[in-house]
N, C-alpha and C positions, 0 to 999 in steps of 0.2 A: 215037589208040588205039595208033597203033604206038610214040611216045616211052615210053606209060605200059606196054608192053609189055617196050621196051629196060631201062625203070627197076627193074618190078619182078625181070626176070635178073641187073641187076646188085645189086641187094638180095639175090639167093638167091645169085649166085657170091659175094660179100662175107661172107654169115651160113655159108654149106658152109666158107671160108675158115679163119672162126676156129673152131667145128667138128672140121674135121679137123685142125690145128694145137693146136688149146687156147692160141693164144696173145689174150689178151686185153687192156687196159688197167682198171685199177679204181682207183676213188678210195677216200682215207681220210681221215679229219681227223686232223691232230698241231700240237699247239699252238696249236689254235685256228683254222687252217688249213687248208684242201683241197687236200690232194696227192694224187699219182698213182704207179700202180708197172706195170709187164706183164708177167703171168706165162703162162710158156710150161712147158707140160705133156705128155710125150709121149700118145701119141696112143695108143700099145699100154703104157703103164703099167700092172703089176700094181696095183690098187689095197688088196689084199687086205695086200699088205707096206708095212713104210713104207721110205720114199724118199727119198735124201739130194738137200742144197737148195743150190742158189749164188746169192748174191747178186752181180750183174753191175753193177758199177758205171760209168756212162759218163763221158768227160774232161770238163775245164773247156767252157762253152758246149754240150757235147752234148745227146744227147735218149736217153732209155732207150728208146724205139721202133728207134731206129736202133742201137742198141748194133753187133748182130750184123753189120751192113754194115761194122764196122772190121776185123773180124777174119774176110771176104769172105763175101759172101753166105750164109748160112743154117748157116756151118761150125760157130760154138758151137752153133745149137739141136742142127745134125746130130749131132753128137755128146755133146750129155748126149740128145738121145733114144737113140741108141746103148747108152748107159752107164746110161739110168736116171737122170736127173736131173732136177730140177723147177728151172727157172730163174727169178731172177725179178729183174727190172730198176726199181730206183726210180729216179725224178725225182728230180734234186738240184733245189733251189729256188734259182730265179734262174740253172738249169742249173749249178749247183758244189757242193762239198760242202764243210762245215766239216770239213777233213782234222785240225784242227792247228796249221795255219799261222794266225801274228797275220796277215797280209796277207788270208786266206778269213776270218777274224774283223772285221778292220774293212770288206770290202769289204760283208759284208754289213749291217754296224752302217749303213750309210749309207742301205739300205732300210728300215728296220723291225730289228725283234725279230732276233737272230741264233735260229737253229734250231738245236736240237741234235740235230744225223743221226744221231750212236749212238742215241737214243731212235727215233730213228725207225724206221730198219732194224728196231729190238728188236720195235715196236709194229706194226712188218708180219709180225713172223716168230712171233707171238703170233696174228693172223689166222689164217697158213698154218696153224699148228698145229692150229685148231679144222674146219678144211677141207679138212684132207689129213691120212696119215699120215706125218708126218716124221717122219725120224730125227733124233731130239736129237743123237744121236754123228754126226752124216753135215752137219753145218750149217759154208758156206764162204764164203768172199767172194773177189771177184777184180776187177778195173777197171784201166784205162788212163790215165795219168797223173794227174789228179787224181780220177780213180777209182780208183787205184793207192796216191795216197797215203791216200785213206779206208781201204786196206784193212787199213794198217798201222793206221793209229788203231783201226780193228773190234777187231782181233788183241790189240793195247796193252790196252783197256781193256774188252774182253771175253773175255779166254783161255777163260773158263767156258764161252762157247757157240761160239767158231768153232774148229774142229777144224785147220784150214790156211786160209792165204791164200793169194795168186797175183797178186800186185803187176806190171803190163806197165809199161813207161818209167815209172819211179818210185823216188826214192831217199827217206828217210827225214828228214822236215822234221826240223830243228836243235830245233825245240819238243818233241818228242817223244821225244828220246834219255831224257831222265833216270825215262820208265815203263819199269815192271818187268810181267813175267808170270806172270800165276796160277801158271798151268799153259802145260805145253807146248803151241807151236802152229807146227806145219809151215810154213813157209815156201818158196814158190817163185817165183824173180826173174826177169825176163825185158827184159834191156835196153842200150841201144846205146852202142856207144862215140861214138859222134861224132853222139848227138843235139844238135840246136842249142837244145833249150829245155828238159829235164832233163838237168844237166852230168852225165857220168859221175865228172866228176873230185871233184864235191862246187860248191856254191857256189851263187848268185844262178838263179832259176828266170828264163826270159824267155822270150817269144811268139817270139825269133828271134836268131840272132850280133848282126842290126845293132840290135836294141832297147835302150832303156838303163834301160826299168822295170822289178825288181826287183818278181816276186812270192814272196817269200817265200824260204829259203834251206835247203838240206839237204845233208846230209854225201855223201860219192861211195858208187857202186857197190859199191866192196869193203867199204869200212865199213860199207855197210848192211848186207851179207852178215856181217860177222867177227860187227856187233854181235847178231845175232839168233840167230846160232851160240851165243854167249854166255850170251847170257838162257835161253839152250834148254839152255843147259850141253852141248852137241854134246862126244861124247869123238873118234869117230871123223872124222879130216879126212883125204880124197883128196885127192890132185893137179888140177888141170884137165886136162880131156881134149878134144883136138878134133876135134870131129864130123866126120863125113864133108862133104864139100862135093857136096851135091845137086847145088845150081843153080851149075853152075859159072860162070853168067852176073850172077848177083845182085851182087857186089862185095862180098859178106858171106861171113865164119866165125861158126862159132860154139866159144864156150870153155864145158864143163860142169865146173862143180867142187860136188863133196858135201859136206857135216857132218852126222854121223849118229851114231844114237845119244844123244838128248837126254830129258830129264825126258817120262814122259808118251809114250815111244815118239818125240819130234819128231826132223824132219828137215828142212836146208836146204839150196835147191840154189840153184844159180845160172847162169844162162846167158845169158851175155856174149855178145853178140854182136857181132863185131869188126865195125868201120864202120857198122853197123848207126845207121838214125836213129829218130825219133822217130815209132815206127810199130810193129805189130801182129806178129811173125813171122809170116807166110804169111796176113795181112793184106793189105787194100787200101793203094793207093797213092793214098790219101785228098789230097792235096795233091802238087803238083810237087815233085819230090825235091831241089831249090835250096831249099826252105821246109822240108820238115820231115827230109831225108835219106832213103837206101835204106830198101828193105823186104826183109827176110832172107825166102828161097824155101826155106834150108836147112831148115828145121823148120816144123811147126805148132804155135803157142802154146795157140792152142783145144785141141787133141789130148792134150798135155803135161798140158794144166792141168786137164783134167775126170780125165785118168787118174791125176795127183796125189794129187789131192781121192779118186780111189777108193783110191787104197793107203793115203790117212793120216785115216782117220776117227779117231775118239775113239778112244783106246784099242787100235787095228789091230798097234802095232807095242811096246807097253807088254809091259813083262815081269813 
């Protein structure tokens, strides 16, 4: 009697959990397929208004459950509940996402049917709409390294619905230079010099320095940045500027530089983070820093990125 007592508290602290969170997991069929997403809802949302949407993408091998442990405990929910955001995490299948890359195309040709994740996201955010009020102008996407690079492909071949992106450790696969953009789309970069498996300098993606496998290749840091500048038609370019040094313990700067003024009100920013490795700013130190390098204390990415996404809806900054 007393197990079946202990069971059913922990069935009511589990069911108050999700509850007072709203954070949930839901499955959908896409392509024939049962997948999964988790979407986290503040708890004090107006629901009378609509509400702008991020899609969180997690890295190679992650879990959309665990997104927000990368970027330290509960900081992205903390703050789109702050802001008003409705967050929502899919499942890459087979944990990755077709970013783009012929390498995320053949890996997954070797299981079955490859998927096509822009439909997918499209056909989750087609759900959302029927079950929430979203804002059409307020719809964003943002992930960490091969969640990062999804974000760009999002951006690439759907300007019509993602208003900005917010790409962490991720440079621009080589596959994807020669797309063009609807419409403008905000662009905000977050990433390290001296990551060991997204080069900044451009080149061969790899799990580590001493790996010799080769998944897939994309151009460096600033190029990602010029080229998107570009597409967005950016007139106004500042300088880099460097941040204040918070953590003066971290081993990290950070370098900010604008393009502003683009078709469509867009803007790109960029924030280099000198020494910085292959990791979250104000993120967990998810692996030993010999494997994936420093974690920048200078800034919060979460904080940056949700208050982004607030200044550059559809249309926020169009003249």
């Amino acid at each position: 009697m007393k197990r079946y007592r202990v069971l059913l508290l922990v069935l009511f602290v589990g069911c108050a959990h999700v509850r007072a969170n709203d954070h949930v997991e839901k499955d959908i069929f896409h392509g024939g397929i049962e997948r999964s997403y988790f979407l986290h809802v503040p708890a004090k949302l107006d629901r009378s208004k609509s509400v702008p949407l991020v899609f969180a993408l997690h890295g190679g091998g992650g879990l959309a459950e665990k997104f927000d442990r990368t970027t330290t405990e509960k900081t992205f929910y903390r703050e789109a509940d702050r802001l008003g955001f409705i967050v929502c995490c899919p499942q890459g299948l087979g944990k990755r996402w077709q970013d783009g890359r012929r390498f995320a195309h053949d890996m997954a040709k070797k299981e079955g049917p490859v998927p096509d994740d822009v439909d997918f996201i499209l056909t989750i955010l087609d759900r959302l709409k029927k079950e929430h009020r979203i804002d059409e102008s307020s719809v964003f996407a943002t992930g960490i390294s091969n969640g990062g690079l999804m974000s760009y492909r999002l951006a690439l071949d759907r300007s019509d619905i993602f208003a900005a992106v917010a790409p962490v450790i991720a440079n621009l696969p080589l596959e994807l230079r020669g797309k063009k953009l609807g419409r403008g789309v905000s662009v905000a970069i977050f990433n390290g010099t001296d990551d060991p498996m997204m080069p900044d300098k451009g080149g061969a993606i790899k799990l580590g320095r001493l790996s010799r496998k080769e998944r897939g290749r994309v151009i460096s840091t600033r190029d990602t940045f010029d080229h998107f500048s570009r597409l967005n038609g950016c007139q106004g370019k500042n300088p880099s500027v460097l941040l204040p040094d918070v953590d003066e313990g971290d081993g990290t700067r950070v370098w900010k530089t604008v393009h502003s003024g683009g078709k469509d009100g867009a803007k790109v920013v960029l924030y280099s983070v000198e020494d910085g490795g292959h990791t979250w700013p104000g993120g967990t130190q998810y692996l030993r820093e010999r494997f994936i390098g420093k974690v920048c204390r200078d800034i919060n990415a979460s904080r940056l990125i949700l208050e982004f996404f607030q200044a550059h809806r559809r249309g926020a900054g169009e003249k």
